[in-house]
C-alpha positions in Angstrom: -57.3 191.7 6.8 -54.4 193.9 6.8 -53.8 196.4 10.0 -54.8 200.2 9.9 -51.8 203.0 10.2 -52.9 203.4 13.5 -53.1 200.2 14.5 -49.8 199.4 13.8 -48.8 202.8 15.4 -50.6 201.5 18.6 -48.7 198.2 19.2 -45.2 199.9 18.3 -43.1 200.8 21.4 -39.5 202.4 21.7 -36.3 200.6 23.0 -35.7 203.7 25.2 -32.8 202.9 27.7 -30.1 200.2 27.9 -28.3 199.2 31.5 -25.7 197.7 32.6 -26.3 194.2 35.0 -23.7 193.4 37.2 -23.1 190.3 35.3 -20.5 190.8 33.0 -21.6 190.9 29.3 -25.4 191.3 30.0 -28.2 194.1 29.6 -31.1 195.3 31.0 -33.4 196.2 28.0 -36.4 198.8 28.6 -39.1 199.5 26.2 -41.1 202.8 26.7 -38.7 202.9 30.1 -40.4 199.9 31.3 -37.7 197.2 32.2 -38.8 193.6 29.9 -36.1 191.7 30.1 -32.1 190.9 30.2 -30.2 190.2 26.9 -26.6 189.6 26.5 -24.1 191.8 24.4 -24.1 188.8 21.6 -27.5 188.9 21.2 -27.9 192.1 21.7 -25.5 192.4 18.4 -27.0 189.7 16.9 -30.5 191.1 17.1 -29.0 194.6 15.9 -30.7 196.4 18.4 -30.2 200.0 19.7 -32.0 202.6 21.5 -34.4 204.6 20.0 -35.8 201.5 17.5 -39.3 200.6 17.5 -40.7 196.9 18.3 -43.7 195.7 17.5 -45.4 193.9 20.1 -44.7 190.4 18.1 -41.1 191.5 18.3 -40.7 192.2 21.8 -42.4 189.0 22.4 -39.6 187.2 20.3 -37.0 189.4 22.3 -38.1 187.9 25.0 -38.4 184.1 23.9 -35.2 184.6 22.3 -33.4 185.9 25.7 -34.5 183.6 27.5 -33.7 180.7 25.1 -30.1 182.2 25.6 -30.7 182.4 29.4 -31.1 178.5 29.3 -29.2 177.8 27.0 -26.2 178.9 29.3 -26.9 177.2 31.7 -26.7 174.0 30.0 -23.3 175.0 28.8 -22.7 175.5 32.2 -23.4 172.1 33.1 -21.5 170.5 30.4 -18.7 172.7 31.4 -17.6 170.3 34.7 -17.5 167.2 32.4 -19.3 165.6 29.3 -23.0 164.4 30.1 -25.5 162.5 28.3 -29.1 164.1 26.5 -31.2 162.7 29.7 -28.5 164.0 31.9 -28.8 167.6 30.5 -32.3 167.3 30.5 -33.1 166.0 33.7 -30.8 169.1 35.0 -32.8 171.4 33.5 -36.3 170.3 33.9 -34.7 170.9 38.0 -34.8 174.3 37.2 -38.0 174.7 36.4 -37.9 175.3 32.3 -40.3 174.1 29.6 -40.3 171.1 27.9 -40.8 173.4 24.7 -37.6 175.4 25.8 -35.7 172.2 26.8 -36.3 170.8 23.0 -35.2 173.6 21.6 -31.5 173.7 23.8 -31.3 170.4 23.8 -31.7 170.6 19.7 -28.9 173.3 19.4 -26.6 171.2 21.7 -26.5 168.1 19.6 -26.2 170.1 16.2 -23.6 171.9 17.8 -21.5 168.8 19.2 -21.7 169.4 22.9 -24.0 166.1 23.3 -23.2 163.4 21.6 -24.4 160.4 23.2 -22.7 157.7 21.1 -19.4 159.4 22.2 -20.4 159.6 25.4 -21.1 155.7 25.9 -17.6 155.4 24.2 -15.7 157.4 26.7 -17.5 156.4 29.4 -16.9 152.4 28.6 -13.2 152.9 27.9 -12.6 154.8 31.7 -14.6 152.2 33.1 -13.1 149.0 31.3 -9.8 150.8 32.8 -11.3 150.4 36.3 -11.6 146.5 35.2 -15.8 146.8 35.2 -17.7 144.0 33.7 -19.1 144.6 30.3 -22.6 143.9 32.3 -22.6 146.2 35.2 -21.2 149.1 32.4 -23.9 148.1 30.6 -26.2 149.3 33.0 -24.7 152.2 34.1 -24.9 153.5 30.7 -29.2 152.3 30.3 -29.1 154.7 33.7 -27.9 157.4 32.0 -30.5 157.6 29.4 -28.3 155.7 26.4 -30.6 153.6 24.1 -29.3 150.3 24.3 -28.7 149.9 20.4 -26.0 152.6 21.1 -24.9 150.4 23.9 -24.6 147.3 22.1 -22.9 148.9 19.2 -20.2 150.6 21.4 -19.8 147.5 23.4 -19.3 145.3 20.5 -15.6 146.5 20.4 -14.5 145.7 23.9 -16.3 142.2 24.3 -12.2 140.3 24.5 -11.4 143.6 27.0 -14.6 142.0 29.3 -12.7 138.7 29.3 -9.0 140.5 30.3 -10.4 142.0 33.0 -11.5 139.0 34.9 -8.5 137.4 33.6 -6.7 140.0 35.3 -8.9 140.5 38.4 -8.3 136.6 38.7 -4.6 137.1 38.7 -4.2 139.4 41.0 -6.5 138.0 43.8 -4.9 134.0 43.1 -1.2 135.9 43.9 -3.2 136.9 46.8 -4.0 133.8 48.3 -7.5 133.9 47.6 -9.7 130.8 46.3 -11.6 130.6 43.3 -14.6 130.7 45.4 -14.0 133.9 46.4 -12.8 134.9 43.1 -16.0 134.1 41.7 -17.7 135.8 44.1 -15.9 138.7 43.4 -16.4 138.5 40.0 -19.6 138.1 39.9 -20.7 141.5 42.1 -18.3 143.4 39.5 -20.9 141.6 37.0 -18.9 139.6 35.0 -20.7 136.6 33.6 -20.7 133.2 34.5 -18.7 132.1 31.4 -16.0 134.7 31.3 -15.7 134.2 35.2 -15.2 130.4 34.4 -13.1 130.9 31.4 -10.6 133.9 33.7 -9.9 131.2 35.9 -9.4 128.3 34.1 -7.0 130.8 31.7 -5.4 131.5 34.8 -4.7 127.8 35.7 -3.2 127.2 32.8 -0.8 130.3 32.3 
């Protein structure tokens, strides 16, 4: 059943003022010089709106979904601004603050097709600063299931540094043996940095041999 002239007269307001917040960039928006929400300049242009238009009340009700998508959406940029995070990461920071699951899809959606989370990059960058810090394949391993990585991604990323697993204990090895110590502590060492009980065997019987 379609709506009557006057029905459709009845739910349509005006966008009657426009003000300034003391946020750079972002608006107050008024309809029938009742304040509804803030918007910022982009979508302000994006939307094309100006004052005088009339809304329907479906499209102030999409104003307002759609500014405070954008709201959100900011502040997950934020967040990834300080360094690059994982999908769980960005979620769990924003379910902090109070915002819908529905909302959180949605952002978190737009942030992968956009390239700011990527979590098979993620896993890669993070194993390579960690394999530089001599970590066992093991302990990165869980650091990365902590941070919300599915383990195929883990196992397919680790694949390519299983022979840099085995240099690091070599080289932990080496430098503790110049320092005196036995290979009792060495393998206790070793073995809280996770490193396996083969590589740890194999590092120091390399090490004997070099």
């Amino acid at each position: 059943m379609n709506p009557t002239e006057e029905q459709i007269k009845s739910s349509a307001q005006m966008f009657t003022k426009l003000s300034h917040q003391k946020r750079t960039g972002y608006y107050n928006v008024y309809i029938n010089d009742q304040f509804i929400c803030g918007i910022s300049e982009a979508d302000l242009v994006r939307l094309g709106l100006h004052k005088g238009q009339i809304l329907q009340t479906s499209q102030i009700r999409d104003l307002k979904s759609q500014t405070l998508m954008s709201k959100h959406y900011a502040l997950a940029l934020n967040y990834l601004s300080y360094r690059i995070r994982t999908q769980k990461e960005v979620e769990d920071h924003l379910k902090r603050k109070g915002i819908d699951q529905s909302i959180i899809d949605q952002i978190i959606s737009k942030l992968r097709k956009e390239h700011y989370l990527d979590d098979t990059d993620f896993a890669g960058r993070w194993a390579d600063m960690r394999f530089k810090q001599h970590r066992s394949m093991r302990s990165i391993q869980v650091e990365l299931i902590k941070k919300g990585i599915d383990r195929q991604t883990i196992q397919t990323v680790l694949a390519d540094y299983q022979q840099a697993d085995q240099q690091s204990a070599l080289q932990i090895t080496e430098k503790k043996r110049a320092a005196g110590k036995s290979d009792d502590y060495i393998k206790s060492f070793l073995a809280q940095r996770g490193f396996s009980y083969v590589t740890t065997q194999s590092a120091i019987t390399t090490d004997k041999t070099l």
